[in-house]
Structure formats: structure tokens, C-alpha cells
C-alpha positions in Angstrom: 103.1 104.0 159.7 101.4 107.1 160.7 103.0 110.2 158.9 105.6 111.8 161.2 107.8 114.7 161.7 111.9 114.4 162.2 114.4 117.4 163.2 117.4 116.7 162.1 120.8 117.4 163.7 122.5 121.3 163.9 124.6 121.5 160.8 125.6 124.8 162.4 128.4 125.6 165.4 125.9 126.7 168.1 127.1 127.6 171.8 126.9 124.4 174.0 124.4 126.0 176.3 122.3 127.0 173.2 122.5 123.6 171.7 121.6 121.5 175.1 118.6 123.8 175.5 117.1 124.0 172.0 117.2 119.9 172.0 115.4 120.6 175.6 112.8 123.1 174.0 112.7 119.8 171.4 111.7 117.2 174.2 109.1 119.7 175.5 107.7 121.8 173.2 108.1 120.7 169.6 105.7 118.0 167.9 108.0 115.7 166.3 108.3 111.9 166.8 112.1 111.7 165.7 115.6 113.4 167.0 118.7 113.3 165.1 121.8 114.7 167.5 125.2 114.7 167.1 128.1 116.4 164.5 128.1 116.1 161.4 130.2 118.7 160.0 133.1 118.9 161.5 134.5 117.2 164.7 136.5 119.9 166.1 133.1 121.3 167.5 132.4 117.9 169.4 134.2 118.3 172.7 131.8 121.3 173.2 128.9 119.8 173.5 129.8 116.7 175.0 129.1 117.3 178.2 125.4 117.8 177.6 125.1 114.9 175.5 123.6 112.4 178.0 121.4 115.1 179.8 119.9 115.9 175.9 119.8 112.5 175.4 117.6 111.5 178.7 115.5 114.6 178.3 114.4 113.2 175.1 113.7 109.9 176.0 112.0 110.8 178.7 109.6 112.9 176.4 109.1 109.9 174.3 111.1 111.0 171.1 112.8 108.5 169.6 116.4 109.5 169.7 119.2 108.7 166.3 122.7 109.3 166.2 124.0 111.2 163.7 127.8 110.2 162.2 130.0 113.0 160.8 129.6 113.2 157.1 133.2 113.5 155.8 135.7 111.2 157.9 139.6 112.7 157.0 142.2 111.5 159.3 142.4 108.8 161.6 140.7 110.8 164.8 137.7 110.9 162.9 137.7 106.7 161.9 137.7 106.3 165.7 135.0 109.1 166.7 133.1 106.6 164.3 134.2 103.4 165.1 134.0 104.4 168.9 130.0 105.8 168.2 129.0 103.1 166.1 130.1 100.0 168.4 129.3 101.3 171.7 126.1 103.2 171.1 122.8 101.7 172.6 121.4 103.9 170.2 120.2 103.9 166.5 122.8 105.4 164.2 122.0 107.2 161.2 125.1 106.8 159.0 126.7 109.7 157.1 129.7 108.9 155.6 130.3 105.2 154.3 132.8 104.9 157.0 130.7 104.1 159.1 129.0 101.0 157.3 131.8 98.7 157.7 131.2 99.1 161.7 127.2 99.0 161.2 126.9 95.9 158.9 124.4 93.6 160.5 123.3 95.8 162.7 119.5 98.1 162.6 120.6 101.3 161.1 119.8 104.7 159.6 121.4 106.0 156.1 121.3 109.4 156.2 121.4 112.4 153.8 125.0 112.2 152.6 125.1 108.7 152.1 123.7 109.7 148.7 120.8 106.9 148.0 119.9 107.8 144.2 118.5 104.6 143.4 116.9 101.5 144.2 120.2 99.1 143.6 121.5 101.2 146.7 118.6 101.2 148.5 118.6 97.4 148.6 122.2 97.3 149.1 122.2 99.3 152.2 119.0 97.6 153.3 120.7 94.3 152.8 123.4 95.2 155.5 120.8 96.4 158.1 119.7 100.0 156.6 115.7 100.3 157.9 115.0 104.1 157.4 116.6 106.3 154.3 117.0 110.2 154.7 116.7 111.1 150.8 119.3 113.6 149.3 117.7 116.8 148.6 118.3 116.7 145.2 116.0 114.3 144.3 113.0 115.1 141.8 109.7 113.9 142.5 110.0 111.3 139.6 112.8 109.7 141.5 111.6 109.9 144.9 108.2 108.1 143.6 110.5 105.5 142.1 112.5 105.2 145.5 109.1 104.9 147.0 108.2 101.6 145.6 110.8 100.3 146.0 110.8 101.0 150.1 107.6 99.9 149.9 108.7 96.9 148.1 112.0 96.5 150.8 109.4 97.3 154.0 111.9 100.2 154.8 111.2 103.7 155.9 111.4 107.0 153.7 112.6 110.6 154.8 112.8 114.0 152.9 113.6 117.0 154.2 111.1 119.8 153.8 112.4 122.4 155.5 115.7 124.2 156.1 118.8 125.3 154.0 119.7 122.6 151.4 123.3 121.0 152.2 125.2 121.0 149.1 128.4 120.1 149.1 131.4 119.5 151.6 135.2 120.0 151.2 138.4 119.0 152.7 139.2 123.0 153.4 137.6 125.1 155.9 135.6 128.2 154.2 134.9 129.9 157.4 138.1 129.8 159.0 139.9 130.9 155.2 137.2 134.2 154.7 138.4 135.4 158.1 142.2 134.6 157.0 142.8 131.8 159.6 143.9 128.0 158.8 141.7 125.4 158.9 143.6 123.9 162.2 143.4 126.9 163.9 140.2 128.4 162.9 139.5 129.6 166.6 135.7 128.4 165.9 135.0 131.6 163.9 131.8 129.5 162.1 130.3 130.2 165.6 129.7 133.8 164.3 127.4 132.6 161.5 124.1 130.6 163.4 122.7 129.8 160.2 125.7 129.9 158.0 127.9 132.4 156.7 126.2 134.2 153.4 128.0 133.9 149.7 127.7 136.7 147.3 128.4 137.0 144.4 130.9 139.7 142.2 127.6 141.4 141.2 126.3 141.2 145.3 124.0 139.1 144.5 122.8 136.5 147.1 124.3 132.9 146.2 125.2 130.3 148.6 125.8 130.3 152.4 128.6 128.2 153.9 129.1 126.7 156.9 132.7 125.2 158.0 133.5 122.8 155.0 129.9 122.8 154.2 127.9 124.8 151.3 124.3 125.3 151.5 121.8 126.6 149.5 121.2 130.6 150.6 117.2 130.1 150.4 115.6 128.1 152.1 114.1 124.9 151.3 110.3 124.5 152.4 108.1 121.5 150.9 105.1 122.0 153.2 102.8 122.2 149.8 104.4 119.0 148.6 103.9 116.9 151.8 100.7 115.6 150.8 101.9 114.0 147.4 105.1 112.9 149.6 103.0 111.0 151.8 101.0 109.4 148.5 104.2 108.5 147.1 104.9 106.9 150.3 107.2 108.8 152.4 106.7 108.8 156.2 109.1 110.8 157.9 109.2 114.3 157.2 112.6 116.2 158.5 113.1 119.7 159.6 116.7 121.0 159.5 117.8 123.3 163.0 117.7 126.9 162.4 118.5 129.6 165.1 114.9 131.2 164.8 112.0 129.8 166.5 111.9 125.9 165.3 109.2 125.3 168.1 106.6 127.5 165.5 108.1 126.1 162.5 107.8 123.0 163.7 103.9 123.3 164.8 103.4 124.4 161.3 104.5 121.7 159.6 102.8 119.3 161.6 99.3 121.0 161.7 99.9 121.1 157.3 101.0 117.1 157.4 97.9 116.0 159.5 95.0 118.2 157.4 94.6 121.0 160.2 96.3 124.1 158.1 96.2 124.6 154.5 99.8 125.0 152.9 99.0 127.9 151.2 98.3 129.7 154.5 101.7 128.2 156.1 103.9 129.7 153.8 102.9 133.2 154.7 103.5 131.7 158.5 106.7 130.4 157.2 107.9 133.9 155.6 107.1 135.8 158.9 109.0 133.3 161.1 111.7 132.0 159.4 115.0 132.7 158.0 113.7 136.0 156.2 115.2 134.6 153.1 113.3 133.2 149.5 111.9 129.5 150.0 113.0 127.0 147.2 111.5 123.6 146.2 113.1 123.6 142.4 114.6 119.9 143.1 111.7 118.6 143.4 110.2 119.7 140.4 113.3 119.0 138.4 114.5 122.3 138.1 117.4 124.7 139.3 117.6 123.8 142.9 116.9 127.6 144.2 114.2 128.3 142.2 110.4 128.8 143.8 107.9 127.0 141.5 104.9 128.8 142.7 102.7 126.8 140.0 104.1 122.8 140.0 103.7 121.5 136.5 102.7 118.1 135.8 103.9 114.4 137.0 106.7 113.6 135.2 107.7 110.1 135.3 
């Protein structure tokens, strides 16, 4: 399989019109092979965006993406069991699981895990895979040690391998809603206020320092994470899908960049100064994947560690 490029789905709570055209700008513009749409986060922001779902959908298609369904990532209350049972059995559609909720709907059927499912090791690999899982979106957490490991053992399985290269690193998720108690509101009537935050809502620290940004009842990482110098031992290790995670700033550039780096015609060095100039203006991270603090930058990788 020829080494390809995903986006991911909007962790963030974008405008309706905003979301339906930057998947648009996706079907036209932007060199990736893969789509991941739908809510993740939480589900109070689905009735938005529902509307546009089928247009987005089409428009993709019709581009020649291949489009994946994307299941919440923390299922609550009993709404939320049938948003996923409802997506899971009537979608024509591949669906990349999120939450394990969703696998007792998807067992025997062709399916994605995605991100939260949380595949640390091979036992769960082969597990999922058993039950129809044919493409695994890594955690980003994951040191390069582990994600060679992983790798033959997909290669092994015949399945498919995703990491995410670029984009704020999802960390966590909690019951309670950190948006809606910053601006004093309750979680169940949070009047949408993550909508003021595109790319997440910035944690400080007591000091001021930078820290972590959050996003509804999500934390991410306050860099960003940007592997575009680690695609090339990715791909050796046997990786073949390569995801970028939506930001509000201009993902059709980003997402030239990492394709021209994963197919020889840009030297990474040279895209991270790109990178810097058009991104989110914030320090890039890859510690993970060199066993380290997550938010650190190693700017010289030490050796293969097994």
C-alpha cells in the first residue's frame, strides 16, 4: 500500500457553515486519500452539523476520498448508546470506532479502531482484528519502540497502521465539561461557549506559563504535535496512513506540506520552518515518540531503542 495521508475529524466546535466548507475545501483542494467526519467529543454539538452531513459526505466521494465515520469517544447516558448504535448499524460507511461501545454493534463487520480505543499492544491488536478491525489509528503516546513492535505485528495480521503527525495531541477526556465550568456555566447548559475557542481553550499555569489547552471534556497538549521528520522511519517501520488533525488555520498548506515531505519532494528540515509560519504559532512536540515528556521538541533524536 502506497504511503498515504488521512485528516482526521474536528475535535473542535466549529460553526456549521465553517465545518461543511472546510470538508469541501478537503474534497477539492487538500491531497489526502482518507476523511474521518463526524463528533467525537461531545454530542450536544451534533445537531449542528447534521444537516450538511450528506452534502460533505457526497462532495467527498465525488472527489474520490475515501470517506470514515468517526464514533464519539466517551458514550455517558443512554442518548449517546443510540447515536452509536443508530451510526454503527445503519451506516453504508466504514466506521472508525472510538469508544468500545461501539464494538459490540461492529463485531463482524469491516471496521476502523480509532485513537481512543487505546491499542498499546499486539494482544489487542489481534483481538480487535479478530472481530473485524482492518486499519488502527495508534494513540499518540506511543514511542517509537512500540510502534515498530505494533508494526510487525500489522504486518503479521495484514492490517493497516495510522499515526498522527500533526495537530494538538488529545490527552485525556472527562465526564465534566471544562469549557462550560471556566465561563461559570453547567455542563447541560453550556450555551456552546467551546465555540469561542477554534483550536481549544489555552491552560496556564499559576506561574502563566503555557500548559495544556482544553476543549469541552477534552485536554490537549498546548504545542503542537508535528512528525513530518519521523515520517520516513514511520513508513520503514511500516506505517501507511499518516493523519492530520483539523486546525482553524490553513490545513489546505499544511496538508501540501506533509504530503510533498511523505513522497521525497521536500526535505523535512525545510517544512518545519513552513510549518512554524503557517500553523498554530505555537512550539511543535514529538517527545512521545522518542520516549520522552510528551511536549518536549527533540531537535536531535537519539538512537533506536528497542
Amino acid at each position: 500500500m502506497t504511503p498515504q495521508l488521512t485528516m482526521g475529524p474536528i475535535l473542535f466546535n466549529w460553526p456549521a457553515e465553517i465545518w461543511r466548507d472546510f470538508y469541501f475545501a478537503v474534497a477539492d483542494e487538500m491531497p489526502v486519500s482518507r476523511v474521518c467526519i463526524g463528533e467525537v467529543i461531545c454530542s450536544k454539538r451534533m445537531p449542528f452539523f447534521e444537516p450538511f452531513f450528506a452534502d460533505v459526505i457526497d462532495r467527498l466521494q465525488r472527489s474520490g476520498k475515501e470517506v470514515v465515520i468517526s464514533t464519539l469517544a466517551e458514550v455517558m447516558i443512554k442518548r449517546e448508546r443510540d447515536i452509536i448504535r443508530d451510526l454503527c448499524e445503519a451506516a453504508d460507511l466504514d466506521i472508525e470506532a472510538n469508544d468500545a461501545s461501539s464494538l459490540y454493534h461492529l463485531r463482524g463487520r469491516r471496521f476502523f479502531a480509532g485513537t481512543y480505543l487505546n491499542v498499546y499492544n499486539e494482544d489487542t491488536l489481534k483481538y480487535l482484528k479478530g472481530i473485524g478491525a482492518v486499519s488502527f489509528a495508534l494513540p499518540v503516546e506511543l514511542p517509537r519502540s512500540a510502534l515498530g513492535v505494533l508494526g510487525d505485528c500489522a504486518a503479521e495480521e495484514k492490517v493497516e497502521l495510522e499515526v498522527t503527525v500533526f495537530g494538538r495531541a488529545p490527552l485525556a477526556l472527562s465526564a465534566r465539561c471544562y469549557h462550560a465550568r471556566a465561563h461559570g456555566r453547567m455542563k447541560d447548559n453550556c450555551q456552546f461557549v467551546c465555540e469561542q475557542d477554534p483550536d481549544g481553550m489555552p491552560l496556564r499555569t499559576l506561574q502563566k506559563e503555557n500548559f495544556l489547552v482544553v476543549n469541552g471534556v477534552q485536554t490537549l497538549s498546548f504545542n503542537c504535535l508535528n512528525l513530518a521528520r519521523e515520517m520516513s522511519e514511520l513508513a520503514a517501520m511500516g506505517i501507511r496512513s499518516f493523519r492530520l488533525s483539523p486546525h482553524s488555520k490553513d490545513m489546505k498548506q499544511i496538508a501540501c506540506i506533509f504530503h510533498d515531505v511523505l513522497h521525497g519532494f521536500l526535505d523535512p528540515d525545510e517544512s518545519l520552518q513552513r510549518l512554524s509560519e503557517i500553523g498554530l504559532r505555537v512550539p511543535f512536540s514529538n517527545g512521545f515518540f522518542y520516549r520522552q515528556a510528551g511536549h518536549l521538541w527533540i531537535e536531535k533524536p537519539p538512537a533506536f531503542e528497542t
